[in-house]
N, C-alpha and C positions, 0 to 999 in steps of 0.2 A: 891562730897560727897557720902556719903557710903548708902545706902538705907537702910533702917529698915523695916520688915513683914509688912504687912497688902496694905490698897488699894493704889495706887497711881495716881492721874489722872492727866492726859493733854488736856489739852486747843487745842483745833483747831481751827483755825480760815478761816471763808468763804473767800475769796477772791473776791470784786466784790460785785452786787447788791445783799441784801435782796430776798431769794424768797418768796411767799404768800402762800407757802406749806410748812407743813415738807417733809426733804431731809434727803433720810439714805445714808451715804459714809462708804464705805468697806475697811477692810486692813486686809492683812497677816502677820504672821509672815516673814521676810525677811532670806536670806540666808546668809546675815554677821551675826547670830543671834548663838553665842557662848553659853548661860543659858540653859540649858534643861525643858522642860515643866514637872509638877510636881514635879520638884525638887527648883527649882530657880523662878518659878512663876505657875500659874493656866491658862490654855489657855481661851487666849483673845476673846470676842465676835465674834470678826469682821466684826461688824458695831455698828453703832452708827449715831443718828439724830440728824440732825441740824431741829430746830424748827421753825416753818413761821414766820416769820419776825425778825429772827436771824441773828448774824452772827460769831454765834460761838458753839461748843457743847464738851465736855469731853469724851474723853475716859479712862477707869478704867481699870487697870492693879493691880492682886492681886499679891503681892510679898512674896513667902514663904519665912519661916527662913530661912536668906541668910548664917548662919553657924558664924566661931570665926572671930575674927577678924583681918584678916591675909592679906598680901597683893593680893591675888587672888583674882581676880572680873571675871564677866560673865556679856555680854553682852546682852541685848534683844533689839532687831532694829524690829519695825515695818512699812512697806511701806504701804501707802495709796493708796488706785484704786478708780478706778471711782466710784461715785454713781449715786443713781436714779437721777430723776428731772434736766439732764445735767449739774447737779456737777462733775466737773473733777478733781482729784489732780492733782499740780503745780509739773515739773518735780524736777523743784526748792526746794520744800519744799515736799517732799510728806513721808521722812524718820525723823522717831521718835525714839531716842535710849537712852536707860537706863540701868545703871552702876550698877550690883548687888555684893556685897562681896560676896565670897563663903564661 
């Protein structure tokens, strides 16, 4: 599906025990990552906190006017890195990617 402006969030999910701290996990932009920043979206925090006795937290991605409605899209792939508190991203799961119209 075709993504419309404004925020868009994702769900992450802990892997594993509950910790009894908040835990911030980092991510970059990745380099399969076709969208250009201020045109196709607003750069990403990169981090975000998983809450003590969580096991999940959102990441917000703001999406600009993605343009007509045409069949060109842009890609944004975000990869996960390690956080604090020995939260690791899964090699498995650590890529998050979002389809923008141009």
């Amino acid at each position: 599906t075709r993504n419309s402006p404004g925020i868009k969030k994702f769900r992450v999910n802990l892997l594993g025990a509950q910790l009894t701290t908040p835990s911030k996990v980092f991510y970059v932009v990745h380099t399969g990552t076709t969208a250009t920043e201020g045109i196709h979206y607003t750069k990403p925090a990169g981090e975000f906190t998983i809450a003590a006795n969580s096991s999940f937290a959102e990441i917000e991605i703001e999406i600009l006017n993605p343009g007509a409605n045409t069949p060109a899209t842009r890609d944004l792939v975000l990869r996960l890195t390690s956080g604090a508190n020995e939260v690791k991203s899964s090699v498995n799961y650590n890529i998050i990617a979002l389809r923008i119209a141009q």
